[in-house]
N, C-alpha and C positions, 0 to 999 in steps of 0.2 A: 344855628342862629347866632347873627353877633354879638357880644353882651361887653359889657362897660366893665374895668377890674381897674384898680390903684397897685401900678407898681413900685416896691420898694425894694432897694438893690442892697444887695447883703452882702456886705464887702470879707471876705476869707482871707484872715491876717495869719500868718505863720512862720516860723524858721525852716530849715531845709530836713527834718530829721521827723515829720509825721505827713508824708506825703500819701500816704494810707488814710488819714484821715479827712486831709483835704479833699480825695477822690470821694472817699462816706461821702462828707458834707454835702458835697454836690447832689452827690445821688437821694441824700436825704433829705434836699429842698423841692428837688425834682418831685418825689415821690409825695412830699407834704401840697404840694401846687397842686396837682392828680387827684388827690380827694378835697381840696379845701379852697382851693381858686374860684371855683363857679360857683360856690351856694357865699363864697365871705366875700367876692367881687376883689380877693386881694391875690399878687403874683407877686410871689419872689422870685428878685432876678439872683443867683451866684455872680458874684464878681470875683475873681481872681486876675490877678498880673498875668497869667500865662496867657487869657484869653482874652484880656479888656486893653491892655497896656499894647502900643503900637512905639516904633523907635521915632524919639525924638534927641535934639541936641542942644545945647546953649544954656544948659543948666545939669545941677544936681542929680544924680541918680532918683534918690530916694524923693527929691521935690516935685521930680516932673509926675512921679510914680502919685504921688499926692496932689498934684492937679490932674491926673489923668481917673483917675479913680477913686480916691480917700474923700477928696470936696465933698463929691455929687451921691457918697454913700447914704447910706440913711440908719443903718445898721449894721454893727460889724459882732461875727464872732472870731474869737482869737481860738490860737493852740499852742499848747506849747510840751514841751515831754523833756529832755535832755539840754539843747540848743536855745538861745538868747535869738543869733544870728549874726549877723554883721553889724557893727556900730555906724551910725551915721552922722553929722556935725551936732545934731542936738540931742540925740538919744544912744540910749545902748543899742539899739537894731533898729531896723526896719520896721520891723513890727511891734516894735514897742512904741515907736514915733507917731507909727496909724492909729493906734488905740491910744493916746495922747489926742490926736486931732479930732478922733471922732470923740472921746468924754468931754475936749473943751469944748465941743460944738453941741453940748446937750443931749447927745443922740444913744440910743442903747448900745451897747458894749458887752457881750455877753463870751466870758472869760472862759475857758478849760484846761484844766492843767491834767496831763497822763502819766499814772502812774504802773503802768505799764512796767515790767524788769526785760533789765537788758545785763549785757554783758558787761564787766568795767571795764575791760579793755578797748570799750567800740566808745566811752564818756571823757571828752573832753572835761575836765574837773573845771576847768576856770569856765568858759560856757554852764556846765549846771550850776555852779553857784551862782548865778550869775542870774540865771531861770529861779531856783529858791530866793534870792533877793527879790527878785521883782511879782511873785507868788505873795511871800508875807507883803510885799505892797499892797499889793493888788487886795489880799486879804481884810487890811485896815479901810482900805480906801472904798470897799462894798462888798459885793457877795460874789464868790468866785464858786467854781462844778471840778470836781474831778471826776477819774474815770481809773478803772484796770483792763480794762477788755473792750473790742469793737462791740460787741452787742449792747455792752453799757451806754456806752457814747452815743450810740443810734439811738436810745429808748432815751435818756437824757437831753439830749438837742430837738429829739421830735415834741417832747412834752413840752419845753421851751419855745420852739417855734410857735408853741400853738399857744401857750398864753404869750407871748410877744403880739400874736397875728391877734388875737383878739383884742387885747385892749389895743390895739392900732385902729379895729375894725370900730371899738366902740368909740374913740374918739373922731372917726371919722363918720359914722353913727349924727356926731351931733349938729354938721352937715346937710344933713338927709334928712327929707322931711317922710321919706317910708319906716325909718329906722325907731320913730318914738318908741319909747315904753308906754308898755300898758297899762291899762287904768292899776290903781294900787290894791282899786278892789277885786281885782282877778288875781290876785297872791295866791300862791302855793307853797305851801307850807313846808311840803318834803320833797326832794329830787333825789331818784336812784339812779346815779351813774353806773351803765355794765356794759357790757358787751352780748348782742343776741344772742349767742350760743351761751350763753349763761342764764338764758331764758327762768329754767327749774328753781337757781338760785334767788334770782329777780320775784318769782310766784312766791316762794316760800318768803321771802323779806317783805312782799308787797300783803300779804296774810296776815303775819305778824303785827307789823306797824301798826294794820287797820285794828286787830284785836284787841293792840294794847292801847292806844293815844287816840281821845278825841277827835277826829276828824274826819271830813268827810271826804267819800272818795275820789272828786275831782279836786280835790285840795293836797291828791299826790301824783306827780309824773313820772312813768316809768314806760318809756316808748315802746318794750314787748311784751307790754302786759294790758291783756284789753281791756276796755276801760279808762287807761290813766297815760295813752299812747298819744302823741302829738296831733294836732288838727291836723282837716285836710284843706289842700290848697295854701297850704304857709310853706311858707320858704323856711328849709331846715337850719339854718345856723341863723335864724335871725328869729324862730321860736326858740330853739335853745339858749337863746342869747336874752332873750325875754323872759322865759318862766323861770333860767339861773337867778337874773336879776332879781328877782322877787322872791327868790324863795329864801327860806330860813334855814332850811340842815340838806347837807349834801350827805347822800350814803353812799359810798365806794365801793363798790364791789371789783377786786382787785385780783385778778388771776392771770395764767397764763397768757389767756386768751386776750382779757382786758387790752392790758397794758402795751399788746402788738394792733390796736384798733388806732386808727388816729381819729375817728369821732368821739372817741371814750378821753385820750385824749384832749381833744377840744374840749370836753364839759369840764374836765380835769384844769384845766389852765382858763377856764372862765371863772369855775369855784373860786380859783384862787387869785381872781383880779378882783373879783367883786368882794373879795374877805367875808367868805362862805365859812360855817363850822363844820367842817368836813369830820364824818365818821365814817373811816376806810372797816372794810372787811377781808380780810387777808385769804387766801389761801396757802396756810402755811407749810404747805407740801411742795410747796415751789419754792428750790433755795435760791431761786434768782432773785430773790426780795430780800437776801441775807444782808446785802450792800445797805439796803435804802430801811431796813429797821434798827440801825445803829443809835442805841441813845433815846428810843422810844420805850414809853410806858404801854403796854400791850396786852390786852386781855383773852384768855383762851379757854374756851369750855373743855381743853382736854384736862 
């Protein structure tokens, strides 16, 4: 059946030295479109110069490159690891010029820096200073992501896509006359973000709560718990997007599993556009989470 989607083109700024992650990226807008296109009505396009950029003449490299593709971007993410790039008439690179046009144009810009080890013999020195320069820029001027490893990068870009794609969805939301929010008086109080295979854990949290804090049971959402599981006949990202809005504490349940869902996800990056008080629950047998507890106060019954 045909269905109506807002596409926004995500313009893929880079030097010639993370060509591994350009190919991710792609594959990881692809794959975010495949589960989140048809219930949020939004499509990401990848834009890349390798495949959007056609030969033109009578100007600039780097300008035609920016009417051809930079204008019409909507959102760009950057990378960068070693390499600047090539300097252009107003910038250090190429890609430092794009993400220069896309910030004056108001538009998201969402920065990565790889921290990745290489060899010093493969690091041009003048080129990385050059990338740490424009890092502490970039640093001062807003919020920058690093990375050490492709699994980082993937699980870091897809949780950003998904709060990007949401508040896009919700300001396009105010548009739509299906999109309202719900009365104030249907609030819920508590939302448990998990992943269904974490079902047991979800039971044992969703017990608790009720045990311990006033409330009543439809004043908690936890979709694999019956009971407190979403309606029927609603469209999935536009209830979740409705009972986040209204609730008051988000409870994370953070594991393996989680954190490879992209509906888990999405609620994760709607918590965090609607400035939810998020209380994560770790499993802290998973050192993949060593990266991302850096600097946290953390409580542990062991």
């Amino acid at each position: 059946m045909p269905r109506q989607a807002t596409i926004y083109r995500v313009l893929i700024a880079s030097p010639s030295d993370v060509d591994d992650e350009r190919k991710l990226l792609k594959e990881i807008i692809f794959d975010w479109n495949a589960s989140h296109s048809v219930d949020m009505g939004i499509l990401l396009e990848p834009v890349m110069w390798e495949s959007h950029v056609y030969p033109d003449l009578g100007g600039e490299p780097q300008s035609i490159v920016n009417n051809q593709i930079v204008h019409n971007a909507d959102v760009l993410i950057g990378i960068f690891w070693t390499r600047i790039g090539t300097k252009t008439k107003s910038a250090n690179s190429g890609t430092v010029e794009e993400i220069q046009q896309i910030v004056e144009s108001n538009k998201p810009a969402l920065i990565y820096f790889s921290n990745k080890q290489t060899h010093p013999d493969l690091i041009d020195f003048e080129q990385y200073q050059a990338v740490k320069e424009f890092k502490n820029y970039c640093s001062k001027a807003g919020i920058i992501n690093t990375y050490s490893e492709h699994h980082e990068f993937r699980l870091k870009v897809t949780q950003n896509l998904s709060q990007l794609a949401f508040r896009l969805s919700s300001l396009n939301g105010d548009r739509n006359s299906n999109n309202t929010l719900p009365d104030k008086r249907m609030e819920r109080l508590i939302f448990i973000s998990h992943k269904e295979k974490d079902v047991e854990l979800a039971k044992l949290l969703v017990n608790f709560i009720l045990s311990s804090v006033d409330i009543k049971e439809d004043e908690l959402r936890c979709t694999s718990v019956s009971g407190h599981q979403l309606n029927c006949g609603t469209t999935l990202s536009e209830q979740l997007r409705s009972d986040l809005c209204l609730t008051t504490v988000v409870f994370v349940i953070l594991t393996y599993q989680s954190i490879r869902s992209p509906w888990f996800l999405f609620e994760l990056g709607a918590s965090w556009v609607f400035g939810k008080f998020l209380i994560p629950i770790l499993d802290l047998s998973y050192r993949q989470f060593a990266w991302s507890l850096k600097g946290i106060s953390l409580y542990s019954d062991r």
